[in-house]
C-alpha positions as CSV (number, residue, x, y, z in Angstrom):
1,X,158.4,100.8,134.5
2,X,157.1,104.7,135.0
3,X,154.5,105.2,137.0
4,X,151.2,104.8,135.6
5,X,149.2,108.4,134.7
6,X,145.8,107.4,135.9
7,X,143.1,109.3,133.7
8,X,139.1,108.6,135.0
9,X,137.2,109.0,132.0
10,X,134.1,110.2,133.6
11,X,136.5,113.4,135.0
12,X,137.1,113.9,131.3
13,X,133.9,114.0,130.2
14,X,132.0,110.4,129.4
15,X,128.8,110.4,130.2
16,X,126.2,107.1,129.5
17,X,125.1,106.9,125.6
18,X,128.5,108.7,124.7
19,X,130.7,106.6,122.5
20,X,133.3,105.3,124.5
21,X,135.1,104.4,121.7
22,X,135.9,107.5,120.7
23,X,136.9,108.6,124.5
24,X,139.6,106.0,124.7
25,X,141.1,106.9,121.4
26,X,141.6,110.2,122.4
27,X,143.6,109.0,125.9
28,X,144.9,105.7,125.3
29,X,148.7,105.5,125.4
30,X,151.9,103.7,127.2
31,X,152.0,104.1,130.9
32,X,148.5,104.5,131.5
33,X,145.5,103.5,133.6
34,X,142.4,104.4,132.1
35,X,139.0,104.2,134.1
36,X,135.8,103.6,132.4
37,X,133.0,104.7,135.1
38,X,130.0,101.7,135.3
39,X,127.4,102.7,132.6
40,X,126.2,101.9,129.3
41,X,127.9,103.9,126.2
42,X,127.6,103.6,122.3
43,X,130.4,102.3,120.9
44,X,130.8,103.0,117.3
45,X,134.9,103.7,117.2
46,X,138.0,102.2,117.4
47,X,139.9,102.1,120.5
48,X,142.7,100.5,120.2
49,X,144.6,102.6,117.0
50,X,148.0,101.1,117.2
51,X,148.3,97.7,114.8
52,X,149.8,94.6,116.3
53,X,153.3,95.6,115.5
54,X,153.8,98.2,117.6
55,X,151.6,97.3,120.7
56,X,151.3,99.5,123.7
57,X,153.7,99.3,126.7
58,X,152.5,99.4,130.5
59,X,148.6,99.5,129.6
60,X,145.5,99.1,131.8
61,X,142.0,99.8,130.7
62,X,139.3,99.0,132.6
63,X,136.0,99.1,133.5
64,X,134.8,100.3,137.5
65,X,132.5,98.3,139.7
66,X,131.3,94.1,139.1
67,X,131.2,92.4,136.0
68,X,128.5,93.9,134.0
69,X,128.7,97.1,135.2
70,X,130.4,98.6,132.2
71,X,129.0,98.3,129.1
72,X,129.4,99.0,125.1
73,X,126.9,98.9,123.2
74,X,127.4,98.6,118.9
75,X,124.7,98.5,116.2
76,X,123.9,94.8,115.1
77,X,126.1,94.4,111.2
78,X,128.8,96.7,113.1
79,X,132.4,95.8,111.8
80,X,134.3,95.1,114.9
81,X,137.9,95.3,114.9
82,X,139.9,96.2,117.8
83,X,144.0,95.0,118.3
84,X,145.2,94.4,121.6
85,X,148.9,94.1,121.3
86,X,152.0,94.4,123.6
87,X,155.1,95.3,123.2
88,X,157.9,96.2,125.6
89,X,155.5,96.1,129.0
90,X,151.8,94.4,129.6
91,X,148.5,94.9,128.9
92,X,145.4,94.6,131.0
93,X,141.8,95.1,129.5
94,X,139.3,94.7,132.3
95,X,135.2,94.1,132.9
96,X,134.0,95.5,129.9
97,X,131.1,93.6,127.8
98,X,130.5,94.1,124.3
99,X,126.8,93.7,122.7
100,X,125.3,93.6,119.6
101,X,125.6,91.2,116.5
102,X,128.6,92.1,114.4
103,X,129.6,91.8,110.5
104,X,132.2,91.3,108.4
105,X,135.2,89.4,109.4
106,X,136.6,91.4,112.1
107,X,137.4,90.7,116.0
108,X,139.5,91.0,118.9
109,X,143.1,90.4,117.7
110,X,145.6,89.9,120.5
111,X,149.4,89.5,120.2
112,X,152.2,90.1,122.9
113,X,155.8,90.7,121.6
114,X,159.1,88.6,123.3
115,X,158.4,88.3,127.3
116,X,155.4,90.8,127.1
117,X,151.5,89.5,128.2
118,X,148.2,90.3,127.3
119,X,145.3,89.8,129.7
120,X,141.6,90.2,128.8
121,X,139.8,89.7,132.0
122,X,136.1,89.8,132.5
123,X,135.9,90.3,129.2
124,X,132.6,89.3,126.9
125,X,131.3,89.0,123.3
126,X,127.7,87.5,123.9
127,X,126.5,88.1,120.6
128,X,128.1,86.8,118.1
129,X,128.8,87.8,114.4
130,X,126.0,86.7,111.4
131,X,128.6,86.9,109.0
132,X,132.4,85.5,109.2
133,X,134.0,86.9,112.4
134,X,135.6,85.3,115.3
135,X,135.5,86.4,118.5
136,X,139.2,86.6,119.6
137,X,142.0,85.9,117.4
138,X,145.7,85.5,118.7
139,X,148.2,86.4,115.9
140,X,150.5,83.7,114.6
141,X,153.7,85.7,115.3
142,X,152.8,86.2,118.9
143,X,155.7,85.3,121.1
144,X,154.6,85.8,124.6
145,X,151.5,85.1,127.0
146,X,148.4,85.7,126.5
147,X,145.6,85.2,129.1
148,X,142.4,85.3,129.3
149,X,140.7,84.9,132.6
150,X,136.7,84.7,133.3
151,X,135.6,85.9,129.7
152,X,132.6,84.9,127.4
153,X,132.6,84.3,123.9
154,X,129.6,82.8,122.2
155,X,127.9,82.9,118.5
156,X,130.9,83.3,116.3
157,X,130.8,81.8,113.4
158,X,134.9,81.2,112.7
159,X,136.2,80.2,116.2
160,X,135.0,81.6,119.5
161,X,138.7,82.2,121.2
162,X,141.1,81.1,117.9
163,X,144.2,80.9,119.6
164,X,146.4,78.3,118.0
165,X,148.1,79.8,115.0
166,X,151.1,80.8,117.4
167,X,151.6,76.6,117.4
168,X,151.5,75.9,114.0
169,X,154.9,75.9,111.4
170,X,154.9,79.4,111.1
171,X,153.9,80.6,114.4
172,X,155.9,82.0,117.1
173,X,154.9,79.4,119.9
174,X,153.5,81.6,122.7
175,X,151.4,80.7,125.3
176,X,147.5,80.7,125.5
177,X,146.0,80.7,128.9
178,X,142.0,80.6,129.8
179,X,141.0,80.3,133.3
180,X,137.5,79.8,133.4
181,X,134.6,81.3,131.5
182,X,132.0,80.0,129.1
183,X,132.5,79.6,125.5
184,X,129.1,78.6,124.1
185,X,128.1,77.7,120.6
186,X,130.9,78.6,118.7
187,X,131.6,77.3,115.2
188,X,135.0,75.8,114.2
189,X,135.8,75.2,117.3
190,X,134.6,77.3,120.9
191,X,138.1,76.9,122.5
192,X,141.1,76.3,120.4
193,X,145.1,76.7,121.4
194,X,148.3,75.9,120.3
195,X,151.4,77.1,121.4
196,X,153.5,75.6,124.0
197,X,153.2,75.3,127.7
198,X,149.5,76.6,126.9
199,X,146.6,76.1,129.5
200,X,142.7,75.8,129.8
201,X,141.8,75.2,133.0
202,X,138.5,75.8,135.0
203,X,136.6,76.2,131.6
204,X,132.6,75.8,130.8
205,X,132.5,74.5,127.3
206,X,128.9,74.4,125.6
207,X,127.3,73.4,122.5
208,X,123.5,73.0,122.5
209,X,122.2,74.9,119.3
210,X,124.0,74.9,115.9
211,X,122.8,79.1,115.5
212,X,120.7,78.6,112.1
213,X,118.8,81.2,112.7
214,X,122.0,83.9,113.4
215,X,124.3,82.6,110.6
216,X,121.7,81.3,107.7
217,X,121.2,77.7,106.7
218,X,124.2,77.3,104.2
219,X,126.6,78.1,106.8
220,X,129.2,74.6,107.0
221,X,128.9,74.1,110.6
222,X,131.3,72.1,112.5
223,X,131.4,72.8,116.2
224,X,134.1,71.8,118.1
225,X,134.2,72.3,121.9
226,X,138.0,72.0,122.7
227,X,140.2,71.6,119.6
228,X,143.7,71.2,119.5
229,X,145.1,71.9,116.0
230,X,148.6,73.0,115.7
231,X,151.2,70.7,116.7
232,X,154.9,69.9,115.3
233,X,158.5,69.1,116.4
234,X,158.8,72.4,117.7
235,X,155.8,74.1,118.7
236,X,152.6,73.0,120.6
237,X,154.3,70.9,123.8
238,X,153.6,70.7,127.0
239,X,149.9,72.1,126.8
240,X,147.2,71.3,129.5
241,X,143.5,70.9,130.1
242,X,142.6,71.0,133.4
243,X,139.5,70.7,135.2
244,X,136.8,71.7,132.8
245,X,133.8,70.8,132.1
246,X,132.5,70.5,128.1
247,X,128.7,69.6,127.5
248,X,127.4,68.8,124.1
249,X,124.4,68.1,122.6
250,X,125.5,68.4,119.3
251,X,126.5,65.9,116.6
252,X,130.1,67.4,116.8
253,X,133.4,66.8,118.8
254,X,133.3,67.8,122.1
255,X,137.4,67.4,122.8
256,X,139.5,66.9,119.3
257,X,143.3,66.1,119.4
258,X,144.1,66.4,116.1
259,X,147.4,68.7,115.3
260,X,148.2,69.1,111.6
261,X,151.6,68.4,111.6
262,X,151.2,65.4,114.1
263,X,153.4,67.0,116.7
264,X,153.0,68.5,119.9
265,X,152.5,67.1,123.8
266,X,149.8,67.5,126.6
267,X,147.9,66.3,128.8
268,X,143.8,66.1,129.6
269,X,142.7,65.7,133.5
270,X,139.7,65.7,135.3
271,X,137.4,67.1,133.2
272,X,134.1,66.1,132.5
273,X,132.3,65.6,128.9
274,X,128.7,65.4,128.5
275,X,128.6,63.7,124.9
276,X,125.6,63.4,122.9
277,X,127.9,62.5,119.7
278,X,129.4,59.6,117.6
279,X,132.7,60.8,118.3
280,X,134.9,60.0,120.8
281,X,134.4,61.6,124.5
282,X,138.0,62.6,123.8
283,X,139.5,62.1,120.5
284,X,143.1,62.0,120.2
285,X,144.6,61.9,116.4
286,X,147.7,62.5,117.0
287,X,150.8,63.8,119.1
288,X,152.3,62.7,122.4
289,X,149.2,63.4,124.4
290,X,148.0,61.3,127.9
291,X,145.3,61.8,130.4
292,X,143.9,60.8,133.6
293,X,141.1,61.5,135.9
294,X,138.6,62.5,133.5
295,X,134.8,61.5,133.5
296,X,132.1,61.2,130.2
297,X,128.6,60.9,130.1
298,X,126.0,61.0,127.9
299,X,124.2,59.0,125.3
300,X,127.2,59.7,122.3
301,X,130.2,57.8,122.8
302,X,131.6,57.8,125.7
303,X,135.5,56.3,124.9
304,X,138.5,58.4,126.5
305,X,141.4,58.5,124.1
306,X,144.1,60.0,126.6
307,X,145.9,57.8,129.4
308,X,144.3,56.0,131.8
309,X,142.3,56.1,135.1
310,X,139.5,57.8,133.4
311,X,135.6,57.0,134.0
312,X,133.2,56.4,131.2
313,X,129.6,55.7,131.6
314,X,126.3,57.3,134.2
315,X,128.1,56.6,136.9
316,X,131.4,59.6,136.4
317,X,131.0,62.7,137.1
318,X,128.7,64.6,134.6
319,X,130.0,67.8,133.3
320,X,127.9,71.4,134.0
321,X,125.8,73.4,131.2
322,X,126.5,77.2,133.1
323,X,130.2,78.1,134.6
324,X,130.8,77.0,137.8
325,X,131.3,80.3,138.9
326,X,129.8,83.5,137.8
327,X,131.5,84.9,134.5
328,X,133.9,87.7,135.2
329,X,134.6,86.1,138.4
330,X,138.2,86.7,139.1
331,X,139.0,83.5,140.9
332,X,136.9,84.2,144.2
333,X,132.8,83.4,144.4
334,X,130.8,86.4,144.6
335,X,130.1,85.7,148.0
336,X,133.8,85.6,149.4
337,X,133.9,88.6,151.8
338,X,134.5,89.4,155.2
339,X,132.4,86.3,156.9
340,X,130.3,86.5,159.9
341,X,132.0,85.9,163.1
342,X,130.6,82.1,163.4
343,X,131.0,78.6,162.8
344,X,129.2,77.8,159.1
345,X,127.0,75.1,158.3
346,X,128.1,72.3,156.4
347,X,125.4,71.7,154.3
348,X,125.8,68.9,151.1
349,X,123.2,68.1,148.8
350,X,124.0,63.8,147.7
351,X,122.3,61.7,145.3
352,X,121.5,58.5,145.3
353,X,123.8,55.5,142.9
354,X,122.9,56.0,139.7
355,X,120.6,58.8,139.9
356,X,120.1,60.7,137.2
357,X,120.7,64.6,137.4
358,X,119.3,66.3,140.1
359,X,119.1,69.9,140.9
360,X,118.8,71.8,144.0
361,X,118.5,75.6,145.1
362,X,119.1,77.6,148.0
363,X,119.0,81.4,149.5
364,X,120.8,82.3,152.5
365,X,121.5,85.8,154.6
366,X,124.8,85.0,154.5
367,X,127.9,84.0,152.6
368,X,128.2,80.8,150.7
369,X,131.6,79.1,150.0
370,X,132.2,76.3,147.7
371,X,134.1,73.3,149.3
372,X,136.6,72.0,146.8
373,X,137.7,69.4,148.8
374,X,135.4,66.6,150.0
375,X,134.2,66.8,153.3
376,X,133.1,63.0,153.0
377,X,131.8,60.9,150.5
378,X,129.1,59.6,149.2
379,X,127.3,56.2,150.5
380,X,128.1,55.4,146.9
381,X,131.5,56.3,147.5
382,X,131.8,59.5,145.6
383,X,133.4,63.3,146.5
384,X,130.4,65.3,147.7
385,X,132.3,68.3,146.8
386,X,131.5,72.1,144.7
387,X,133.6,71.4,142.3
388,X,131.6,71.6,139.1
389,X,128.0,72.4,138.1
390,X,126.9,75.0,140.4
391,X,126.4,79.1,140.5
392,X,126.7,80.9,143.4
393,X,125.0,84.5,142.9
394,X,124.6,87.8,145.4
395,X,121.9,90.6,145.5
396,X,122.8,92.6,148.3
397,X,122.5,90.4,151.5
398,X,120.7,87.7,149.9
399,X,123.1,84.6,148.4
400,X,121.8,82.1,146.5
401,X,123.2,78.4,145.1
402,X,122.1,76.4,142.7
403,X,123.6,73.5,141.0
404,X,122.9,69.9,140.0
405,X,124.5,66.2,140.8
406,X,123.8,62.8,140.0
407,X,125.4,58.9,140.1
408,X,126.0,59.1,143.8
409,X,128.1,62.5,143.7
410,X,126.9,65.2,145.1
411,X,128.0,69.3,146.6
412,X,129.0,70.4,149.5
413,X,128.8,74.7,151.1
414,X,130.1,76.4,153.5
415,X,127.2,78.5,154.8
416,X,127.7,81.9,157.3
417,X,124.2,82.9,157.7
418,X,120.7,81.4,158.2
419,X,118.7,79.7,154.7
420,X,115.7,81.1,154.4
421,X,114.6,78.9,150.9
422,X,115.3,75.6,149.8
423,X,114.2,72.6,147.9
424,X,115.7,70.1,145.7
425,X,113.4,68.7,142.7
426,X,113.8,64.5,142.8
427,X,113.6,62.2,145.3
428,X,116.9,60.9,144.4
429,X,118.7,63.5,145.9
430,X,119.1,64.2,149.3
431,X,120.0,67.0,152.1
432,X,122.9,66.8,155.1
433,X,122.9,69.9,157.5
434,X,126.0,69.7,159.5
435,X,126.0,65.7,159.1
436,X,122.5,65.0,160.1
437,X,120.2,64.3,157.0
438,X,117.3,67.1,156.7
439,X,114.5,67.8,154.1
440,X,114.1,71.1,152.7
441,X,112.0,73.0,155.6
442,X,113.7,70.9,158.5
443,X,116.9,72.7,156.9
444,X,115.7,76.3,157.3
445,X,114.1,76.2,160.3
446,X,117.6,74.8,162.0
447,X,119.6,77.7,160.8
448,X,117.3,80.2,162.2
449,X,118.7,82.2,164.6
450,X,118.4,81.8,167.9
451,X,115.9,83.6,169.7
452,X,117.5,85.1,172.7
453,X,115.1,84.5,175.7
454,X,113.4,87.3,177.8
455,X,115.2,85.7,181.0
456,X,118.3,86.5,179.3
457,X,117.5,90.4,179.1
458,X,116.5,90.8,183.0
459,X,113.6,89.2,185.3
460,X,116.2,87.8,187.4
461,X,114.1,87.6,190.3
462,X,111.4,85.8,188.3
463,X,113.8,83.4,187.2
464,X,115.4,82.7,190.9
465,X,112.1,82.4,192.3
466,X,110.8,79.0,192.8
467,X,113.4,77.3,190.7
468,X,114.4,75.1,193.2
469,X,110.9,73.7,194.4
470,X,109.9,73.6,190.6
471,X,112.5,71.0,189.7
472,X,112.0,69.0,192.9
473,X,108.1,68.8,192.6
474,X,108.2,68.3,188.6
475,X,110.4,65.6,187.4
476,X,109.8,61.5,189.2
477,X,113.5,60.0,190.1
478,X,115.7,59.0,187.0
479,X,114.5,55.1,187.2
480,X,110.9,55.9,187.6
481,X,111.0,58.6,184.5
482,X,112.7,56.2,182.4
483,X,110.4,53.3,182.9
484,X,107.8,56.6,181.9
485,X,109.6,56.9,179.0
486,X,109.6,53.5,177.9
487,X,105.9,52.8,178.6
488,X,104.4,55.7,177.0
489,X,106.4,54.7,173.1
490,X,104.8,51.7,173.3
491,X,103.8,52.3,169.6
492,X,105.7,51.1,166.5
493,X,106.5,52.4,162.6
494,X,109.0,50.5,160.3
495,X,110.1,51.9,156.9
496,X,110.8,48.5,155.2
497,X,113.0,48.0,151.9
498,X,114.1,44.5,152.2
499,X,111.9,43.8,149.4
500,X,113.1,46.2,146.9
501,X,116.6,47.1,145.1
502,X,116.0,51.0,145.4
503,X,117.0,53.3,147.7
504,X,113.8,54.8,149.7
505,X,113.9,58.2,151.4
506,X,111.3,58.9,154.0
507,X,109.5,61.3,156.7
508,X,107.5,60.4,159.2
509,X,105.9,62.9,162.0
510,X,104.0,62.0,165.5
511,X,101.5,64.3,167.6
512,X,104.2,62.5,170.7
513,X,107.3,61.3,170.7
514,X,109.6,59.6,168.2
515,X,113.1,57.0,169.0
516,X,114.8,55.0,167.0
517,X,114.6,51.6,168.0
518,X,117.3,48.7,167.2
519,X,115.1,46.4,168.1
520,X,113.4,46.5,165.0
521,X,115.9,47.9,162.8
522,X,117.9,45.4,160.7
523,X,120.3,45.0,157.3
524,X,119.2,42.8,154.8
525,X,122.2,41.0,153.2
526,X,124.8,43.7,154.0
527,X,122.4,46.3,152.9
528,X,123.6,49.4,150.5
529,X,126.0,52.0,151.8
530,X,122.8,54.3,152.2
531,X,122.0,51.9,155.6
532,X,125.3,52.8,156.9
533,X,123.9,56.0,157.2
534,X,122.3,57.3,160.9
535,X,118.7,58.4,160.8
536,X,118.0,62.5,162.2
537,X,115.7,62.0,164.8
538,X,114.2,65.1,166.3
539,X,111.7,65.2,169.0
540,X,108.2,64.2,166.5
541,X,109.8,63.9,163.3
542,X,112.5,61.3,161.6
543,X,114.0,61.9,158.7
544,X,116.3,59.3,156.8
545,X,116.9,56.8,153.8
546,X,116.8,52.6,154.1
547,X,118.4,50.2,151.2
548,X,117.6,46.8,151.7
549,X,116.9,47.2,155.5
550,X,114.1,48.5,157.6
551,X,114.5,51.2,159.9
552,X,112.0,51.1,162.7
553,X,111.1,53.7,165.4
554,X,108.7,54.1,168.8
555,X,106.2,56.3,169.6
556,X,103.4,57.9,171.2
557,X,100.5,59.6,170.0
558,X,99.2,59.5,166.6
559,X,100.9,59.5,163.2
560,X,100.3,62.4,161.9
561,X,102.0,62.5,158.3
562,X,104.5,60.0,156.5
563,X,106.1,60.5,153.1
564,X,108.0,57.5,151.5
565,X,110.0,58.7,148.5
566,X,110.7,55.2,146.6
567,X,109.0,51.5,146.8
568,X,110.0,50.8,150.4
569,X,106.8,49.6,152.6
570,X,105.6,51.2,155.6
571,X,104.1,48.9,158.8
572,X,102.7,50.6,161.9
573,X,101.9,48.3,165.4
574,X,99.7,50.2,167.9
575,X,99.2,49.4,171.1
C-alpha cells in the first residue's frame, strides 16, 4: 500500500455552512486521508462519485474531534444517495452525522470487493426518510467485510442497516459486522444480516413508536428489531448475536429467525429482550440456529426459541432503552483516560428480588469505569456488574452515570475522583461504597477529599507541646473506659421484619453514639440473603437492610431521625 496523501480540508478551503459535499468530491481519491475539521456544513452534493463497481482503494475520510463534532446538514425531502465501495484496499468513513429528513429511495450503499472491508464508524442517520429509503444498504454481490462500529440509524422506513442480501441465493456471502450502536424505530426490520460468519454484538435495539406521524398512516408497518432473513445451503452460516440488548414496546418481533430458503447456522447469547409482543422473545423459523445465556422480560411473550440455559420471566436480566455506551464510542467509555494516581471506589448500585426497574444517577470529578465482571453478587444471587443499561457521559471534568437495574441485579463503577451528586429513585434499590452499604449523601460525603490538617503544614511546636500530659490526664485506663462505654449505650432501637415477606431498608441517626448489638439482632427462619448482609455503622448513624430478621443497635442520646423504606417495624427501649 502507498503512503496515504493526507489533505486537511479546512487548509483547502471549508469553512462552516460550506457544502462539504461538494469539498470531498473535489479531493476524494485512492490513497488518501481526508480530514473534515469539527463544524457544521450544508451538504447538498454527492461525495462519494465512484459506483459500487469500481470502489476506492486505501480510503479514509473522516471527521476531527468527538462524536458529534462534525456535522452535515441536508434539507428535509433531500435525495440521499452516497456509495461506499471498496475495491483492491479498505475503506474507513469516520464521525460524521448526517441530519435532516430525506426522500425518495436512496441511502448509504456499501459493498467491499474479494478480501477488501468497509468500515463506517461513528457514523449516524438520526432522521430518517418520510418516503421509501433505508438507511444503509449492503449490496448483494458484496464479497468481503463490512463493519460497522458505534453508528446510529433510526426512522427509515425500508430497513434501518439492510445488510442481508449478500446471504441470500444470489448473494456473494460477505460478512456484516455491528459492534454496538442504537438502531431505533426502524421499519422492516432495525438490524438485519445475512452472510456468513456475520456478527452483532454489543448492540441497543429499540422499538417504542411505529413513526405515523413521519411516514403517513398507510404506511404497512412491520418492525422487526433483529431479523435474520437470508439463509441457504451455502450462504448465511456461522452468524452470531452477542450480547445485546433489544427492547420493544411494539406489537412486532423483537428477534425473528426466519431465512427464506431455510438454511443458514448461528447462534444467540446473552442478550436481553424487553418484549411487549405476542411473538416469541426469540423466534426461530428455521435453520440450524442454538442459543444460550439469554434473558426476556416484559409483559409479551417471553419464550426463547434458541438452545438452552436461557431465563424467561421478571426475574432475568432486563434489556436497556439507550446504548450502553455513548454512540460513536469506539470501544472505550468516554471517561477512559489517564486515571488519577489512586485507589477507586467500588461503588455498586443492587436491587432488591424482584424489584422492578430502578434507576440511579451520579456525578463525579473523576473518571468512571464500567466493571464488566462482577465484583460480587447480589443477596439474590445475581452479577452486580455494568454490563448493560447504563451511560456514562463527560463535560470537561465532570463524569456522570446513569443507568437502571432490577430483579436482584444490579451495576457496579470503578470511580477515580470524589461524587459530588447522587440519588437513586425507589426504595428497592440500594447503594455499596467500597462494600459497606451507604445512602445517597452518606456516599458523597465519604469520597470527599481529605482535608489535610493545619498540623500537617507546620506548628510543630504546638503539636509537641503537652502531648504527652494531654493523653495521660484525658483518657480513664482501658477497663474503666470500656465499662464507660458500655454504661452510657444503655439505650436500644430494633428495625424488625420478622413479620413481613419484604425486604426493608432503613436509617437511623442519634445526637450520641450508635453499635450494633447481637444481642438483639436475630434471623427469622434462615432469613433472606439481604440478612447476610453487615449493617454500615458510623459513629451516629446506621445504615442497612433486614429480611425476616431484626437488626438491633445501642445508644446514647436521643433519636434524632429514622427512615424505614418498606413494612419492617421499628421498637425503641430507653433507659
Amino acid at each position: 500500500m502507498a503512503t496515504a496523501t493526507e489533505i486537511h480540508l479546512g487548509e483547502e478551503g471549508l469553512q462552516e455552512g460550506d457544502d462539504a459535499g461538494a469539498y470531498l468530491a473535489n479531493h476524494i481519491g485512492d490513497n488518501r486521508e481526508i480530514v473534515i475539521p469539527a463544524g457544521t456544513y450544508q451538504y447538498s452534493t454527492r461525495a462519494f462519485t465512484r459506483g459500487h463497481s469500481s470502489g476506492y482503494a486505501d480510503l479514509v475520510v473522516r471527521g476531527e474531534g468527538e462524536f458529534g463534532d462534525v456535522v452535515f446538514e441536508h434539507r428535509d425531502g433531500y435525495s440521499f444517495s452516497e456509495v461506499i465501495a471498496a475495491s483492491g484496499g479498505d475503506v474507513l468513513v469516520d464521525n460524521i452525522i448526517w441530519r435532516g429528513v430525506a426522500g425518495g429511495n436512496g441511502n448509504i450503499t456499501v459493498r467491499a470487493h474479494g478480501d477488501d472491508e468497509v468500515t463506517l464508524r461513528r457514523i449516524a442517520r438520526p432522521d430518517g426518510n418520510h418516503d421509501s429509503g433505508e438507511g444503509v444498504f449492503v449490496r448483494p454481490r458484496h464479497a468481503g467485510v463490512a463493519n460497522f462500529e458505534h453508528c446510529w440509524l433510526e426512522n427509515f422506513p425500508d430497513n434501518g442497516l439492510y445488510g442481508s442480501a449478500p446471504g441470500g441465493s444470489n448473494g456473494s456471502d460477505g460478512a456484516i459486522n455491528v459492534t454496538g450502536g442504537l438502531y431505533k424505530n426502524n421499519n422492516i426490520a432495525n438490524i438485519r444480516v445475512g452472510g456468513s460468519n456475520s456478527t452483532i454484538e454489543g448492540a441497543t435495539v429499540v422499538l417504542t413508536d411505529q413513526q405515523r406521524g413521519l411516514w403517513g398512516s398507510s404506511r404497512a408497518v412491520n418492525m422487526r428489531g433483529i431479523w435474520i432473513r437470508e439463509g441457504t445451503a451455502s450462504n448465511g452460516h456461522d452468524i452470531a448475536i452477542r450480547d445485546c440488548d433489544v427492547y420493544n414496546e411494539l406489537p412486532y418481533a423483537s428477534i425473528e429467525i426466519n431465512p427464506r430458503n431455510g438454511g443458514g447456522s448461528g447462534v444467540v447469547e446473552n442478550t436481553r429482550v424487553y418484549n411487549e409482543a405476542d411473538n416469541p422473545a426469540i423466534n426461530h423459523r428455521g435453520g440450524d440456529w442454538s442459543g444460550r445465556e439469554n434473558h426476556a422480560t416484559g409483559s409479551g411473550n417471553l419464550r426463547i426459541e434458541t438452545g438452552t440455559n436461557n431465563c424467561e420471566g421478571s426475574q432475568c436480566d432486563m434489556a436497556s432503552d439507550v446504548p450502553r455506551a455513548p454512540i460513536g464510542d469506539r470501544g472505550e467509555s468516554p471517561s477512559t483516560s489517564e486515571h488519577p494516581e489512586m485507589e477507586p471506589h467500588l461503588v455498586t448500585f443492587i436491587t432488591t428480588e424482584d424489584a422492578p426497574r430502578s434507576e440511579y444517577r451520579f456525578i463525579a470529578d473523576g473518571p468512571i469505569e464500567p466493571l464488566t465482571d462482577s465484583p460480587y453478587d447480589s443477596p439474590s444471587g445475581n452479577a452486580v456488574a455494568a454490563t448493560s443499561n447504563y451511560v456514562i457521559e463527560r463535560d470537561d471534568d465532570r463524569y456522570g452515570a446513569e443507568g437502571s437495574s432490577g430483579n436482584g441485579f444490579g451495576d457496579a463503577f470503578e470511580v477515580y475522583g470524589a461524587i459530588t451528586e447522587a440519588r437513586v429513585d425507589s426504595p428497592d434499590m440500594v447503594i455499596e461504597l467500597d462494600g459497606d452499604r451507604v445512602d445517597a449523601d452518606e456516599l458523597v460525603e465519604r469520597t470527599k477529599p481529605e482535608e489535610k490538617d493545619d498540623d500537617e503544614n507546620g506548628g510543630d511546636n504546638d503539636e509537641t507541646e503537652g502531648s504527652d500530659d494531654t493523653d495521660e490526664d484525658s483518657s480513664p485506663p482501658d477497663d474503666e473506659q470500656s465499662d464507660s462505654d458500655d454504661d452510657s449505650l444503655s439505650n436500644v432501637i430494633m428495625v424488625d421484619g420478622s413479620e413481613s415477606d419484604d425486604v426493608s431498608q432503613y436509617v437511623l441517626t442519634v445526637s450520641g453514639e450508635l453499635e450494633r448489638s447481637e444481642a438483639h439482632t436475630s434471623i427469622v427462619n434462615e432469613g433472606l440473603a439481604w440478612d447476610t448482609l453487615p449493617s454500615n455503622v458510623s459513629g451516629d448513624r446506621a445504615i442497612g437492610v433486614v429480611g425476616q430478621g431484626t437488626d438491633g443497635y445501642r445508644y446514647s442520646g436521643n433519636v434524632i431521625s429514622v427512615e424505614v423504606r418498606g413494612n419492617a417495624a421499628l421498637h425503641i427501649d430507653r433507659e
